[in-house]
C-alpha positions in Angstrom: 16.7 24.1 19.7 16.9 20.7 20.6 18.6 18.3 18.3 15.8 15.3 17.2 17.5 12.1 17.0 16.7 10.4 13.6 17.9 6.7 12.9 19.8 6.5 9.4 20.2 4.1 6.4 22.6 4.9 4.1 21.1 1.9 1.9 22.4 -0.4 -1.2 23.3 0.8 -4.9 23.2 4.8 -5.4 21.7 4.9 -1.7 24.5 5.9 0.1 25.1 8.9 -2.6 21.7 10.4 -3.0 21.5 10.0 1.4 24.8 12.1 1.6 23.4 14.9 -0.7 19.5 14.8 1.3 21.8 15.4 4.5 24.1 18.0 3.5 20.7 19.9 2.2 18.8 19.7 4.8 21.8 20.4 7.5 23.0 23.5 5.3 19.5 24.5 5.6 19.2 24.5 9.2 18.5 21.0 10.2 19.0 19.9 13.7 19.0 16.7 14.2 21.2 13.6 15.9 22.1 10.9 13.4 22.6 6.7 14.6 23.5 5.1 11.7 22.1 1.7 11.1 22.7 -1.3 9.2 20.6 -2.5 7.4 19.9 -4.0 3.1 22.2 -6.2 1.0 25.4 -6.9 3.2 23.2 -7.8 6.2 21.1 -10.4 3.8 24.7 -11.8 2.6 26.0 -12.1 5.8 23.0 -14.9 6.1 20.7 -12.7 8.1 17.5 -13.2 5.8 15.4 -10.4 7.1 18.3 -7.5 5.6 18.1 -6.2 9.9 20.9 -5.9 12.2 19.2 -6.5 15.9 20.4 -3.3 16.7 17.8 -1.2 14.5 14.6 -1.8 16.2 16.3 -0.2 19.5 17.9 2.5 17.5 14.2 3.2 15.9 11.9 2.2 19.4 14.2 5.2 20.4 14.0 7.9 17.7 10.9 6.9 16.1 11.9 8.3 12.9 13.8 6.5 10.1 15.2 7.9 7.0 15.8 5.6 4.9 18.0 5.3 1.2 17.0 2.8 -1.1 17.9 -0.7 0.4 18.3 -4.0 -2.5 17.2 -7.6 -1.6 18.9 -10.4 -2.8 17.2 -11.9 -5.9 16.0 -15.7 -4.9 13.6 -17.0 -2.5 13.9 -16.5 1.8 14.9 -13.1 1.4 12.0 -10.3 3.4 11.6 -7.2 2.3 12.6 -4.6 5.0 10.4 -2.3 3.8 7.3 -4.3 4.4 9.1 -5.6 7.8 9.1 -2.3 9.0 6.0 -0.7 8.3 4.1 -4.0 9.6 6.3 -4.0 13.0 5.6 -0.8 13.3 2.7 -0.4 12.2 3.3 2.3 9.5 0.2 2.1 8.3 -0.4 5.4 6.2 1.9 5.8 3.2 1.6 9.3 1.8 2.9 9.9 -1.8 2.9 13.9 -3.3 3.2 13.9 -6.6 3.4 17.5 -8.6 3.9 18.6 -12.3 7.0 20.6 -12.6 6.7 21.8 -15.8 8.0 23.3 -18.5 11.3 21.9 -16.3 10.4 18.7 -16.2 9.2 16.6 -19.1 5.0 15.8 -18.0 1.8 15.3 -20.5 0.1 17.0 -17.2 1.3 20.5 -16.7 -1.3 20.8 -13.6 -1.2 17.7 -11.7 -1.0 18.1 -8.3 -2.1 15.1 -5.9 -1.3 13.1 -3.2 -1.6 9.4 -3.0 -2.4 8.0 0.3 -2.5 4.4 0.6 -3.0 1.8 3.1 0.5 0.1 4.0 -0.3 -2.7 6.0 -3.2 -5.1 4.6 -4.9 -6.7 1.4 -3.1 -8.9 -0.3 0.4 -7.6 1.3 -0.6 -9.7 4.0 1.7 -12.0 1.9 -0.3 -15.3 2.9 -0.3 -17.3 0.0 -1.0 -20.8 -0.6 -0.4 -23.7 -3.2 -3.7 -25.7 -2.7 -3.9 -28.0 -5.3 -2.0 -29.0 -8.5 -3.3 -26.5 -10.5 -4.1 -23.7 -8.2 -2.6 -21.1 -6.1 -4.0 -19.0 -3.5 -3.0 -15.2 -2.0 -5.6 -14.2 0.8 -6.8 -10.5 0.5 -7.5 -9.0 4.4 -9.3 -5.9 4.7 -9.9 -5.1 8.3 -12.2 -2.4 9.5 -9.6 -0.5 11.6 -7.1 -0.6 9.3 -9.6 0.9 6.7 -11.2 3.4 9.3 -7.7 4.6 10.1 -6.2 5.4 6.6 -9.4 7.0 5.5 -9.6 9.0 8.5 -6.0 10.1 8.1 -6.4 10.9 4.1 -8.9 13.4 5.3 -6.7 14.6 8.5 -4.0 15.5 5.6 -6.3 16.8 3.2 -7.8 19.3 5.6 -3.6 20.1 7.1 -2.8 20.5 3.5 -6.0 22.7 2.9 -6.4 20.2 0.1 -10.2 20.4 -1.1 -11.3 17.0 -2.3 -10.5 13.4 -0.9 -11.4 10.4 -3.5 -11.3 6.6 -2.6 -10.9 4.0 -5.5 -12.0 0.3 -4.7 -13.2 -2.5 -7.2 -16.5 -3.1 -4.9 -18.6 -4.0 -7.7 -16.9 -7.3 -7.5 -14.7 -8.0 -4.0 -18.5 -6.9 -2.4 -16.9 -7.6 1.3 -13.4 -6.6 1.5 -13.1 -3.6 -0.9 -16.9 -3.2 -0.1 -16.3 -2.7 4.0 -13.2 0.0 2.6 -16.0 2.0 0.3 -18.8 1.5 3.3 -15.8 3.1 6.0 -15.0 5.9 3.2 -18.6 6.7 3.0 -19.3 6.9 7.0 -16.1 8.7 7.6 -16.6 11.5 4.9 -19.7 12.1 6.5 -17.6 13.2 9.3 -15.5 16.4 7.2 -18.6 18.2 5.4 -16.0 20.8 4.7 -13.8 18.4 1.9 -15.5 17.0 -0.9 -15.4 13.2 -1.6 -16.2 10.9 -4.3 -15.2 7.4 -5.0 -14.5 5.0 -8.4 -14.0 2.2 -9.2 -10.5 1.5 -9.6 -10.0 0.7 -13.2 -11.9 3.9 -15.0 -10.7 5.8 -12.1 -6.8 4.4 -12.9 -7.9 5.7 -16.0 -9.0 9.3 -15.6 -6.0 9.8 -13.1 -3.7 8.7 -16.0 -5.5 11.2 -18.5 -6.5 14.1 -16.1 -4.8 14.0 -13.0 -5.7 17.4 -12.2 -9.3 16.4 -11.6 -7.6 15.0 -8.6 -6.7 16.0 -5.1 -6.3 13.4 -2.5 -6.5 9.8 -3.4 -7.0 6.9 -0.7 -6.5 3.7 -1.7 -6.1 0.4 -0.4 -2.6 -1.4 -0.1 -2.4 -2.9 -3.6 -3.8 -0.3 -5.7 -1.9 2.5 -4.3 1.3 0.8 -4.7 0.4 0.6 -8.4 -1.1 3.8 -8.8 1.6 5.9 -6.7 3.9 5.2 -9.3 1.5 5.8 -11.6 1.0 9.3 -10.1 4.7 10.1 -9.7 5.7 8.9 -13.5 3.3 10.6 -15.2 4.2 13.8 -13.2 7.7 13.6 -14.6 9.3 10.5 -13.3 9.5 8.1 -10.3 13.0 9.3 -9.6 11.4 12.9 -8.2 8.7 11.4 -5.7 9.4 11.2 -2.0 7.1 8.8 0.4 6.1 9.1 4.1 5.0 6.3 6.2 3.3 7.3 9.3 2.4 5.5 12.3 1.1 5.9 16.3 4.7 4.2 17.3 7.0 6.1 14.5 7.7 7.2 10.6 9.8 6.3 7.9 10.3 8.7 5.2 12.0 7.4 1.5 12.3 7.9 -2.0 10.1 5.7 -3.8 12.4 4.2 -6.2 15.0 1.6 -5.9 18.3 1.3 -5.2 20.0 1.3 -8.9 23.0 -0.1 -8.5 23.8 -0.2 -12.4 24.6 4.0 -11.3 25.9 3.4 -8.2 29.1 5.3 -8.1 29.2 7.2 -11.1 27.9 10.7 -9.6 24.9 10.6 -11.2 22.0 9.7 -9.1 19.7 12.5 -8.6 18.2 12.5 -5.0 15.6 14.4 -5.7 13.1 11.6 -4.6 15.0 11.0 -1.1 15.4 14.9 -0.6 11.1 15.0 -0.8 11.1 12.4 1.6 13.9 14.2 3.6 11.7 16.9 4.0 8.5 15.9 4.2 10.4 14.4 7.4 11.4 17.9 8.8 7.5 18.6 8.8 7.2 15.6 10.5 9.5 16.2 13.5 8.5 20.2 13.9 10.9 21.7 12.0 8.8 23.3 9.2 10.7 26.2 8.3 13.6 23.7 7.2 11.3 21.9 5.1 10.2 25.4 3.4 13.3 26.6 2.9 14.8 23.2 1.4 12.0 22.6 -1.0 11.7 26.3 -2.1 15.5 26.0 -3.1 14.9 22.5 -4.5 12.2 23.9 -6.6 14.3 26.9 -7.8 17.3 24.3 -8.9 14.6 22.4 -11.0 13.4 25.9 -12.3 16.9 27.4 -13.5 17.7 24.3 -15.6 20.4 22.6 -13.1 19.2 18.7 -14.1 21.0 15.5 -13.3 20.7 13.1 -16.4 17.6 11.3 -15.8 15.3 14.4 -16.4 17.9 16.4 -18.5 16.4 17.9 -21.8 18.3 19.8 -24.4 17.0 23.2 -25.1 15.4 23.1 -21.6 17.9 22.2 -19.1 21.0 24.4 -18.7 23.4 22.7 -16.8 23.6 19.1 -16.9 24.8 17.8 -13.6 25.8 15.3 -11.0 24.4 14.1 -7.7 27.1 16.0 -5.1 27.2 19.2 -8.1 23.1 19.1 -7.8 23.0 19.1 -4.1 25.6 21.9 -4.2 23.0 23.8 -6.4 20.2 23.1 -4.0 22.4 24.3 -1.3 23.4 27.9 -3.2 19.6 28.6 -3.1 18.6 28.1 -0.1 16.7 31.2 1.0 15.3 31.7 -2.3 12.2 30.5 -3.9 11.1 29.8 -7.6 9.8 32.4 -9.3 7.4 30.4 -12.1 6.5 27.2 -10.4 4.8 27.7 -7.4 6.5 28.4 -3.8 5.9 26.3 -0.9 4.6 27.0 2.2 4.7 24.7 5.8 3.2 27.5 8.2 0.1 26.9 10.0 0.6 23.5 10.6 0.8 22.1 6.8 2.4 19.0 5.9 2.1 15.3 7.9 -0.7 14.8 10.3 -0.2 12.7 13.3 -1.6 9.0 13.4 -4.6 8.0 15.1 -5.9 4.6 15.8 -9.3 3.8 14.7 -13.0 4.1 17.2 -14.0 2.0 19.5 -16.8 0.6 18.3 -19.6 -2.5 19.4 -18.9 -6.1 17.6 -22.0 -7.3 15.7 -23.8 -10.5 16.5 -22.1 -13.2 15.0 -24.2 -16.5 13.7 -23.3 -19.4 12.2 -25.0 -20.6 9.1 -23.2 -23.3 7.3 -19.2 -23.6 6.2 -17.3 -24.0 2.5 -15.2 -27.1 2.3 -12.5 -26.9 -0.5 -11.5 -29.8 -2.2 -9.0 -31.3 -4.2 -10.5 -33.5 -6.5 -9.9 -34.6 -10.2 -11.4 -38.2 -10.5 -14.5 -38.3 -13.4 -13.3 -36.4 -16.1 -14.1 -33.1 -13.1 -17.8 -33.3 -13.7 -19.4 -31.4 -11.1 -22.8 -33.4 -11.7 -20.7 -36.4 -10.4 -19.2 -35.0 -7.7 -22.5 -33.0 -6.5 -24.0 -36.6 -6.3 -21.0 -38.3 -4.3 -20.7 -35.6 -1.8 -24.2 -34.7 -1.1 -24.0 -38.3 0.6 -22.3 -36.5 3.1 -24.9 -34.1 4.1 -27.9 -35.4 6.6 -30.8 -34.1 8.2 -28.8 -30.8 9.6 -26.3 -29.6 7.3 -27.3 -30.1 3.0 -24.9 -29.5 0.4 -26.2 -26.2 -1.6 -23.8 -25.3 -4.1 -20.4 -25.7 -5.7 -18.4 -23.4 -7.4 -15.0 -23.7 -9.5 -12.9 -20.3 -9.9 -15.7 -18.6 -7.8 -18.2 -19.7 -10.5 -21.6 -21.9 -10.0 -20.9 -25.3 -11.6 -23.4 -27.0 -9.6 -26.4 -27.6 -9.4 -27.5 -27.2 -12.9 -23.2 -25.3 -14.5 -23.0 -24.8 -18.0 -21.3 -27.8 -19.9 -18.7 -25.4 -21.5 -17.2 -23.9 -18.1 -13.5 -25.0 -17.9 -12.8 -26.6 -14.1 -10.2 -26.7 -12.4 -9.0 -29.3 -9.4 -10.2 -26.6 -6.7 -13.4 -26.9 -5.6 -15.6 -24.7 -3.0 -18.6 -26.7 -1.7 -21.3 -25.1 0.4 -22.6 -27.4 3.1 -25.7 -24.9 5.0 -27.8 -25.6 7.6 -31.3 -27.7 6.4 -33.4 -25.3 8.3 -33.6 -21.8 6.3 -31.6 -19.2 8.5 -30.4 -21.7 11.0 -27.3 -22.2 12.0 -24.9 -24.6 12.9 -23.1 -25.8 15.5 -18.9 -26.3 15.2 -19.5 -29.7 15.9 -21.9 -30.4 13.3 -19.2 -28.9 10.7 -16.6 -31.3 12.4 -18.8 -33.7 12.0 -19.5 -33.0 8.1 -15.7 -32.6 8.1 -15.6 -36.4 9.1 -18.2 -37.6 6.7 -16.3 -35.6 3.4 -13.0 -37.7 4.7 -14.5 -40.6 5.0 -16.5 -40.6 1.4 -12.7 -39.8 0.3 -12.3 -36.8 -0.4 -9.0 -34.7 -0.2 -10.2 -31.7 2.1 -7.7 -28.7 1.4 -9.3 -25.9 3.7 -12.8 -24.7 5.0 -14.0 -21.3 5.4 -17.1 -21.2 8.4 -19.9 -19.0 6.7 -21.4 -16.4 9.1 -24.1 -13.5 9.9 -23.0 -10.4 11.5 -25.9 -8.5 12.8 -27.8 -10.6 10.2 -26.4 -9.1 7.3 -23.8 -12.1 5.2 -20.5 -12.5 6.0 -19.8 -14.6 2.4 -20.1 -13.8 -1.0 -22.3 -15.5 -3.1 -21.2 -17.7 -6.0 -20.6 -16.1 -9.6 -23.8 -17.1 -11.3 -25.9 -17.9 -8.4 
């Protein structure tokens, strides 16, 4: 067989211990593959590079287009990137795939049957990471759903549950209030499922559905999530399966993957011999899947599982009267490596045949763009003169509407304030005013809005962004304000 070239980071802290253990398993197990090492994490950040990235990675991964990857540290302080983000978004990693599994009675869990998978969206929402200071008072982070981004992850949370002959796929959004962004991720989940009448599908709202994953995870099977939420929940997931220390993460991509432990670096254990890379070893295999060599994978997480099972435990999940060998991170990967070609006997083997394991990327459909109209535009304002009574400033800037475009509304917070607020509502120094077309369902031309823009300035107002208020295929592209 072939050797598959696989680009390497040993990483920061206890990385470089738990990455030597992952590799001696999985090459005592079989592995063939070509390692180019690569530097990247805290000595590239000190040595005043600020993205953490010797050049020389992105040809090393544009070449193997596979990354394993230790936990990496970043520099406390402001100008410092994460390379994790970096890298799925160059790359376009855009499916993050998180298996989380009970192993008990070996491992300390509430939830003796949870078995699910997290699969969460790795590129959008608010990790867009475009934030703002507007005003005084308020700050601003812009949450970006996209339909192809959404189509894509959905579609591949299916893909995997159907590889993984995984019977139910359930999406949690908060679309009873972010009606546009998290609605357009239900509306996709709902036309895709439509698609794979042999997998079940449900969705919840995030919060109870948070909550009945944290109380009866085994009512769950696959869980697609957008960016945000499955960051939070994955952890979720893998803690209340045992700990975060034992969960491995796949990010998948048309261009590449990256496969990691979903925990950070440590370095308060760095050193010691006492690290357990279990978490790294998951993602190490779920990486063999990935680049055809299945039968490593089995064989590696069948011996892993049968370590757990006869008691050998590093310290962070030892228990006495369960475990019966406390151990360190080179004497656990010795362990691992004594058993490989064995399988547990109470928790449940594994199995990668018949194609199990990491579906391929796809990119989302072509589809036809709606018809786009133009019905009016939000200016946001600065403004704190008169005590912030929005009666007063309704009056002053409706001087700056004229017979084609009318101030209709303004809100503070997202909440109505005028025309006709409650006196009690608290305001702010950020202000949304809704300039629409005087006609009802016309639209307006971008002139007229620079015009209006020209009138607000010149009635001296502090102008500190505008948002152009659209149709598509005459449904609203803009929500309405709270209270309207």
């Amino acid at each position: 067989m072939a050797k598959t070239p696989i680009t390497v980071a040993y990483g920061d802290g206890i990385g470089p211990e738990i990455m030597t253990a992952s590799l001696r398993i999985l090459e005592a197990a079989g592995a063939e593959f070509d390692i180019e090492e690569v530097q990247v994490g805290e000595k590239v950040y000190l040595s005043g590079n600020t993205s953490g990235i010797d050049p020389k990675f992105w040809d090393s991964i544009r070449r193997t287009k596979v990354f394993f990857k230790a936990p990496l540290t970043t520099p406390q302080g402001g100008g410092f990137k994460s390379i994790n983000v970096t890298t799925r978004k160059t790359l376009s990693l855009y499916a993050n795939v998180r298996p989380t599994r009970s192993l008990h009675p070996f491992v300390d869990t509430k939830h003796p049957n949870q078995d699910l998978v997290i699969i969460r969206e790795n590129e959008e929402d608010l990790y867009a990471g475009i934030e703002h200071r507007q005003t005084d008072e308020v700050y601003q982070c812009l949450k970006l759903l996209s339909r192809p981004g959404s189509e894509r992850i959905v579609r591949y949370a299916f893909e995997y549950a159907r590889a993984n002959k995984r019977k139910k796929v359930t999406a949690f959004t908060k679309d009873n209030i972010m009606k546009l962004t998290d609605g357009l991720f239900h509306k996709v989940f709902d036309e895709i499922a439509k698609e794979y009448p042999d997998i079940e599908n449900e969705h919840w709202i995030v919060d109870i559905g948070a909550a009945k994953m944290a109380d009866t995870p085994e009512n769950f099977d696959v869980i697609v999530l957008p960016n945000l939420y499955g960051d939070v929940l994955s952890d979720v997931a893998a803690q209340i399966a045992g700990s975060v220390g034992l969960a491995g993460s796949a990010n998948i991509g048309e261009h590449g993957a990256m496969f990691e432990a979903i925990h950070g670096s440590a370095p308060r254990r760095a050193n010691q011999n006492l690290a357990n890379p279990s978490g790294l070893l998951l993602g190490g295999i779920m990486m063999m899947v990935h680049i055809g060599q299945p039968e490593v994978a089995e064989k590696v997480h069948n011996a892993w599982l049968k370590t757990v099972e006869d008691g050998i435990h590093t310290y962070d999940i030892f228990r006495e009267g369960v475990s019966k060998e406390k151990v360190g991170t080179k004497e656990f990967a010795d362990a691992v490596i004594a058993r490989i070609g064995q399988k547990p006997s109470q928790l449940e083997p594994v199995s990668y045949a018949g194609g199990a394991g990491i579906p391929k990327a796809s990119d989302a459909a072509a589809r036809t763009p709606a018809k786009k109209a133009r019905l009016g535009v939000d200016v946001f304002l600065d403004w704190t003169d008169d005590d912030r009574d929005p009666n007063l400033l309704g009056e002053k800037l409706s001087k700056a509407g004229n017979d084609e475009v009318k101030l209709t509304m303004i809100t503070n917070r997202g909440l109505k304030v005028w025309p006709k607020g409650a006196p009690e509502t608290f305001c702010t120094d950020h202000w949304r005013c809704r300039f629409m077309s005087t006609t009802e369902g016309g639209e307006v031309s971008q002139q007229q809005i620079l015009d209006l823009m020209q009138r607000v300035h010149d009635h001296s107002f502090e102008i500190i962004k505008s948002e152009q208020l659209y149709t598509f295929d005459g449904e609203p592209g803009f929500s309405l304000g709270q209270g309207q």
